[in-house]
C-alpha positions as CSV (number, residue, x, y, z in Angstrom):
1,X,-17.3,11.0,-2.0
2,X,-17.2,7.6,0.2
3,X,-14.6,5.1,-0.5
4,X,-15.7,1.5,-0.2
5,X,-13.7,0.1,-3.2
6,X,-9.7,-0.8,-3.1
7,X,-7.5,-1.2,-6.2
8,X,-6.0,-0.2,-9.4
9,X,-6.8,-2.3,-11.9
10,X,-7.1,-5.4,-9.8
11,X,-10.5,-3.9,-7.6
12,X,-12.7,-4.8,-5.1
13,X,-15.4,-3.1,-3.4
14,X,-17.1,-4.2,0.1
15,X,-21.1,-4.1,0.8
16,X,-23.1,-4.8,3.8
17,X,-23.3,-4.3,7.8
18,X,-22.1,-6.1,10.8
19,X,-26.0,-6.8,11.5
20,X,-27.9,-6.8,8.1
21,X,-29.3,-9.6,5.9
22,X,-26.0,-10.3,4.2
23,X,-22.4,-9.0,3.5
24,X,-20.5,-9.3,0.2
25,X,-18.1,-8.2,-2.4
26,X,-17.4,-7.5,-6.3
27,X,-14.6,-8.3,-7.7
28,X,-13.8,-6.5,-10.8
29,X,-10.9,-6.5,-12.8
30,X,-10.2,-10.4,-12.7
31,X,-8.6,-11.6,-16.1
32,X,-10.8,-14.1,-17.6
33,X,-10.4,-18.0,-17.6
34,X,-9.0,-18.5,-14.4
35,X,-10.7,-21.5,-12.3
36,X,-13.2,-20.5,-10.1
37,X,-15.6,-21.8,-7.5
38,X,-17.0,-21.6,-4.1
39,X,-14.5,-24.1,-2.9
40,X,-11.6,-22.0,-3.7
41,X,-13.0,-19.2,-1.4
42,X,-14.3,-21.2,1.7
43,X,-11.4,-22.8,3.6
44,X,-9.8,-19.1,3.5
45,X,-13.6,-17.8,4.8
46,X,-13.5,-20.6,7.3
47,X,-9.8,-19.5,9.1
48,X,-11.4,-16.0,9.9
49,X,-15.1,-17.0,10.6
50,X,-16.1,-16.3,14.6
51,X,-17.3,-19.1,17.0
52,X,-14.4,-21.5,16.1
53,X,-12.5,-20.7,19.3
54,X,-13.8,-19.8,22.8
55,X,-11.0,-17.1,23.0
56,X,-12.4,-15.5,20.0
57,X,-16.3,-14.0,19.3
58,X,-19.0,-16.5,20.3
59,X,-20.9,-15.1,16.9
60,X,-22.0,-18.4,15.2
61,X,-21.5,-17.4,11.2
62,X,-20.9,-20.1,9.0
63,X,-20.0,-17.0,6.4
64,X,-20.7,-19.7,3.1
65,X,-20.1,-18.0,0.2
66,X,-21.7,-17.8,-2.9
67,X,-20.9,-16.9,-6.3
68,X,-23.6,-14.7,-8.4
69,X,-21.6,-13.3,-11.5
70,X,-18.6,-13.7,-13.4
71,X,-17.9,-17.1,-13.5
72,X,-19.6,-19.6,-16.3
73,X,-19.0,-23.3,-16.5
74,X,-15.8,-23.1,-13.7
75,X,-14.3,-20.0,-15.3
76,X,-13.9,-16.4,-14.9
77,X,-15.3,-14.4,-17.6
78,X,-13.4,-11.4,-17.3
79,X,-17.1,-9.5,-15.9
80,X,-17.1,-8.5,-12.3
81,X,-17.2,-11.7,-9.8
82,X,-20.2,-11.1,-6.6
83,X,-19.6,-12.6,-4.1
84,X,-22.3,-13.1,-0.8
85,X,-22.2,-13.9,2.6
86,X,-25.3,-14.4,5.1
87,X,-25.3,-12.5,8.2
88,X,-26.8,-15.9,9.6
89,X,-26.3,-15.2,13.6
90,X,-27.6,-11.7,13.6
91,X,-29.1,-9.7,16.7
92,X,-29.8,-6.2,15.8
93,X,-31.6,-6.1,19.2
94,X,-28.6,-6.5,21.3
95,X,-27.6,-2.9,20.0
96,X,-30.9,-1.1,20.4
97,X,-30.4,2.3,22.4
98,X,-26.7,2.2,22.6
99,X,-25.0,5.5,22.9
100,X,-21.6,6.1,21.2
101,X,-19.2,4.1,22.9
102,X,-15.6,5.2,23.4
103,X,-13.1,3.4,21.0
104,X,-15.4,3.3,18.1
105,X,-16.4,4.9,15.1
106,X,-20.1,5.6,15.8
107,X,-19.5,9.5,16.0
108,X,-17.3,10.0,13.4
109,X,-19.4,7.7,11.3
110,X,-22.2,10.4,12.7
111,X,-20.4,13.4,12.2
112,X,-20.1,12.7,8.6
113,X,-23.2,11.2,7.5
114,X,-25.3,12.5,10.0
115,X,-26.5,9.4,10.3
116,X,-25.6,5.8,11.5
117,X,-26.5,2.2,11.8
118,X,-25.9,1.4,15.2
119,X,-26.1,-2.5,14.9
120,X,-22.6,-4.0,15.8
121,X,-20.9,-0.9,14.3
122,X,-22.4,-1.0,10.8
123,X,-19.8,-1.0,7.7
124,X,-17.1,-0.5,10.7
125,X,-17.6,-4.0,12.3
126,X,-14.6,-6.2,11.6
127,X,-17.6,-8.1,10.4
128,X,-16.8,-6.2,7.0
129,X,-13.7,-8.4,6.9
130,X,-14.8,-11.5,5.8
131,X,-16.2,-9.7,2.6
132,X,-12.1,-8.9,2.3
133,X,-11.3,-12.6,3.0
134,X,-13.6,-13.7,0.0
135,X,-12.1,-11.1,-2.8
136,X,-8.2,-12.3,-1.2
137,X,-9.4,-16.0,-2.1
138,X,-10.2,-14.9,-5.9
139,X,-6.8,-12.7,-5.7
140,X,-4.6,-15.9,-4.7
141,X,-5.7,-17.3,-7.8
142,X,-4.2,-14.5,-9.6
143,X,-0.8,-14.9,-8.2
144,X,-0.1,-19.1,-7.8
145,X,3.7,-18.1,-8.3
146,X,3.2,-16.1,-5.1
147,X,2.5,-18.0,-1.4
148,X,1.3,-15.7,1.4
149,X,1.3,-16.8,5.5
150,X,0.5,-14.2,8.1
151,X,0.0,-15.3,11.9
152,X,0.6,-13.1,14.9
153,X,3.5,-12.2,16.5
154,X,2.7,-10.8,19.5
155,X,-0.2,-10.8,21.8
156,X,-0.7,-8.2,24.6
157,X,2.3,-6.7,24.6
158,X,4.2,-10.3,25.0
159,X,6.0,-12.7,22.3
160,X,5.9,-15.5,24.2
161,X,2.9,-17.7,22.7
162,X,2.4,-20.3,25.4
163,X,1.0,-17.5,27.3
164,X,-1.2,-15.9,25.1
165,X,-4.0,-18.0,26.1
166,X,-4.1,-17.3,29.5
167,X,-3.4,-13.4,29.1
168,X,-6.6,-13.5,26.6
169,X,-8.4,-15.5,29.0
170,X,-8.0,-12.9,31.8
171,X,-9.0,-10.1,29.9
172,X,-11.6,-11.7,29.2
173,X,-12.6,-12.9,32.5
174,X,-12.0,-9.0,33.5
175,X,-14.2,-7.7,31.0
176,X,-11.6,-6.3,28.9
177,X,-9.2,-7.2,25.2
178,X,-5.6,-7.0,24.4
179,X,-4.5,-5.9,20.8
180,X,-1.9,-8.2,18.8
181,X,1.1,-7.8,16.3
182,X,0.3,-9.9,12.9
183,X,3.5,-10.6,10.3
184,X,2.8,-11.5,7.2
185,X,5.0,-12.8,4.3
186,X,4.9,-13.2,0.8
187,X,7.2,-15.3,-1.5
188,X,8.1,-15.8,-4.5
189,X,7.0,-12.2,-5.7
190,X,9.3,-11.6,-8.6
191,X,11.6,-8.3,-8.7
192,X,10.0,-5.9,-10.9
193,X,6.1,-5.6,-9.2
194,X,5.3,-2.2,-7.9
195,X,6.1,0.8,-9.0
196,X,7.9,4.5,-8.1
197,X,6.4,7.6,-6.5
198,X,3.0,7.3,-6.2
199,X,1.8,3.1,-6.7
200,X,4.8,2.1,-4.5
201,X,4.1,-1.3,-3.3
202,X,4.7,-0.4,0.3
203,X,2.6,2.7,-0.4
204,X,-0.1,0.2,-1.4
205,X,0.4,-2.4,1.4
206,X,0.2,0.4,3.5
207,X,-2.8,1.3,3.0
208,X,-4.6,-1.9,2.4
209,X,-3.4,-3.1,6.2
210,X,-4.5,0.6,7.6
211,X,-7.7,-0.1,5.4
212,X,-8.1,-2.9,8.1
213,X,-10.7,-2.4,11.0
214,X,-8.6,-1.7,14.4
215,X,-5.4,-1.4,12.4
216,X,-3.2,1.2,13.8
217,X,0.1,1.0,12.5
218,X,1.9,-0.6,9.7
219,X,5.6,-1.9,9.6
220,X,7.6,-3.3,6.5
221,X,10.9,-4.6,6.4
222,X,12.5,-3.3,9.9
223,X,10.0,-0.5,10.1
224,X,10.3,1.5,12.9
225,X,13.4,-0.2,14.4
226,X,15.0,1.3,11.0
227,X,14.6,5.0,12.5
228,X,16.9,4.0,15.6
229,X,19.7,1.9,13.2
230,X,22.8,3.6,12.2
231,X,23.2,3.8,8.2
232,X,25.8,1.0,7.6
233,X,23.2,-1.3,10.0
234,X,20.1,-0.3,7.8
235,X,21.7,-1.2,4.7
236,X,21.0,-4.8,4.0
237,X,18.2,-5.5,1.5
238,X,16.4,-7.8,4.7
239,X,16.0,-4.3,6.3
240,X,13.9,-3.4,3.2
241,X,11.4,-6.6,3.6
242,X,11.6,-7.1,0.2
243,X,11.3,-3.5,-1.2
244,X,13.2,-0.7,-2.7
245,X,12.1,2.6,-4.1
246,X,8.5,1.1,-4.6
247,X,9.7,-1.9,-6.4
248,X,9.2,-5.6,-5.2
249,X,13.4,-6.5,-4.7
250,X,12.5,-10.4,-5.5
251,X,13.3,-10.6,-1.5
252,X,10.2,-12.3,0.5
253,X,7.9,-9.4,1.5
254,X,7.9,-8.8,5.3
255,X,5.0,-6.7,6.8
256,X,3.5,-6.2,10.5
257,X,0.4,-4.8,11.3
258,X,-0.7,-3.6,14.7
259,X,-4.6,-4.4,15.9
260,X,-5.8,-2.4,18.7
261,X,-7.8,-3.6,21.6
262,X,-11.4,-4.5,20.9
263,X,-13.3,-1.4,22.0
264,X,-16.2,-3.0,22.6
265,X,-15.6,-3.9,26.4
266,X,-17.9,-5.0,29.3
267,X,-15.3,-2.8,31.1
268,X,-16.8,-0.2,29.5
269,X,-20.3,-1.1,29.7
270,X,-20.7,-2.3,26.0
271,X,-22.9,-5.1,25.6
272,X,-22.7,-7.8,22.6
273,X,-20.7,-10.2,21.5
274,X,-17.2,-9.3,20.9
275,X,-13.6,-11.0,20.6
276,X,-11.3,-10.5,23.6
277,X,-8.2,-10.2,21.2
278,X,-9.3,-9.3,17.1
279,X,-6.0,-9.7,16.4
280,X,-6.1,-13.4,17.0
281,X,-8.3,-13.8,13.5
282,X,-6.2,-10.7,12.0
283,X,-4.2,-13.2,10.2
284,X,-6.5,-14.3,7.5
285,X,-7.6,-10.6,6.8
286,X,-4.1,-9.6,6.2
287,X,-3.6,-12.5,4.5
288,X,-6.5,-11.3,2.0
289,X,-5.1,-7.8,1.8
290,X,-1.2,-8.6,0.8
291,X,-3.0,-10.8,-2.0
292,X,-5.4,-8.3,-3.0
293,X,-2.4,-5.8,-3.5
294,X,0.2,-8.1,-5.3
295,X,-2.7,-9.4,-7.8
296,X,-3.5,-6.0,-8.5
297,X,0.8,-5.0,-9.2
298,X,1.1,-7.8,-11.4
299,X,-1.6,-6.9,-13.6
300,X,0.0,-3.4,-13.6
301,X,3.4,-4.6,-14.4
302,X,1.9,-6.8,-17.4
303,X,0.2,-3.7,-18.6
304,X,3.3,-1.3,-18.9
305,X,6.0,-4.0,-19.0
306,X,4.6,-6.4,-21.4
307,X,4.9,-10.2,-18.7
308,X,4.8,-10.8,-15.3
309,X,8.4,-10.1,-14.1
């Protein structure tokens, strides 16, 4: 079985490739009469899109999306929401004949279909992401008692943002990337979401950043520093980022994910149009994902609890 859907009750699923006609999203799960149109989902889309920057892909995607289902006169109907991007700035061609290339996914991707689409990475192009950033905009909607701001933290191994500019620049000049630390953090989720054992909400955030294309490691609260802290020092309820046994603590939720270097290097011989640092437009996708997650736990609280905490 292949997993391309997220969610408990709350879901979304992803469709498309980096390099096909269009990419997209359903939404399913959405309570009904909620406001919804394309202008609620495009300034989100247009934070993430490529080209914007000349430190980030030169890919020119508008990424407009459209609404096909689940919305009538300016309302959600409570049917699943489709959602469509066009893949507008396409070039298959630049991909033709390309082996595997180190760093990606094209042989496992090979290994367990036995076969792959070899244009831009396929499903596993951060390309898939903006699908994400679409279904986040209807979450957000969801949760208005809930604000969400992710930006990164750390760029090439330095926290100093005046330089991260110039260290982007020369990897980029040298035909290479640098990977990047994004924090996100919610407010204003109410004590109660989440739930024990197995639908922890840090089980669940965990998973939706990891879900992430060139994620490789997700902290909340104090993470990994918690492992080296004494007990007494790892006590405080900020060392939990906002949750405890599962359970949203009414704290602000702290999270950090960490993106990898772009594989796709002219170091390496890859050709293509790539971004020197993905973690620069990481932001928006986590963004998408924390939302995705907490509009999904509050419709689980409201089931077994009764309200919305």
């Amino acid at each position: 079985m292949s997993w391309n859907s997220f969610g408990h009750v709350f879901r979304f699923t992803t469709w498309g490739e980096s390099h096909g006609p269009a990419i997209g999203a359903v939404v399913d799960g959405c309570p009904p009469g909620i406001a919804l149109a394309e202008a609620d989902i495009q300034p989100w889309l247009d934070e993430r899109r490529p080209g914007a920057s000349p430190l980030t892909s030169p890919r020119r995607e508008p990424d407009r999306v459209r609404i096909l289902s689940g919305v009538f006169e300016g309302l959600t109907t409570g049917t699943p929401i489709s959602l469509t991007i066009e893949n507008e700035d396409a070039r298959p061609a630049d991909y033709a004949g390309m082996p595997h290339r180190a760093g990606h996914a094209d042989r496992a991707y090979e290994a367990k279909y036995g076969v792959r689409d070899p244009r831009g990475g396929g499903r596993a192009s951060a390309r898939e992401t903006a699908a994400r950033v679409a279904a986040g905009a209807v979450a957000r909607l969801v949760i208005p008692e809930v604000t969400i701001a992710a930006r990164p933290v750390e760029v090439g191994g330095s926290e100093d943002e005046a330089a991260w500019d110039r260290l982007i620049e020369a990897a980029q000049a040298g035909g290479s990337s640098l990977g990047a630390v994004v924090e996100c953090v919610a407010k204003g989720v109410p004590a109660g979401w989440g739930a024990p054992v197995y639908a922890k909400l840090d089980a669940d955030f965990a998973a939706a950043l990891m879900s992430i294309n060139a994620v490789k490691a997700v902290e909340i609260g104090a993470g990994f520093d918690a492992a080296r802290r004494a007990g007494e020092d790892n006590a405080g309820r900020a060392m939990a980022g906002g949750i405890l046994g599962g359970i949203a603590t009414g704290e602000p939720i702290v999270l950090r994910a960490a993106f990898k270097p772009t594989a796709s290097v002219a170091a390496l011989g890859v050709k293509g149009r790539h971004d020197p640092c993905v973690g620069m437009r990481g932001a928006p996708v986590v963004e998408a994902m924390v939302a995705l997650v907490l509009a999904d736990h509050k419709l689980l609280h409201r089931a077994q609890c009764g309200d919305d905490g």
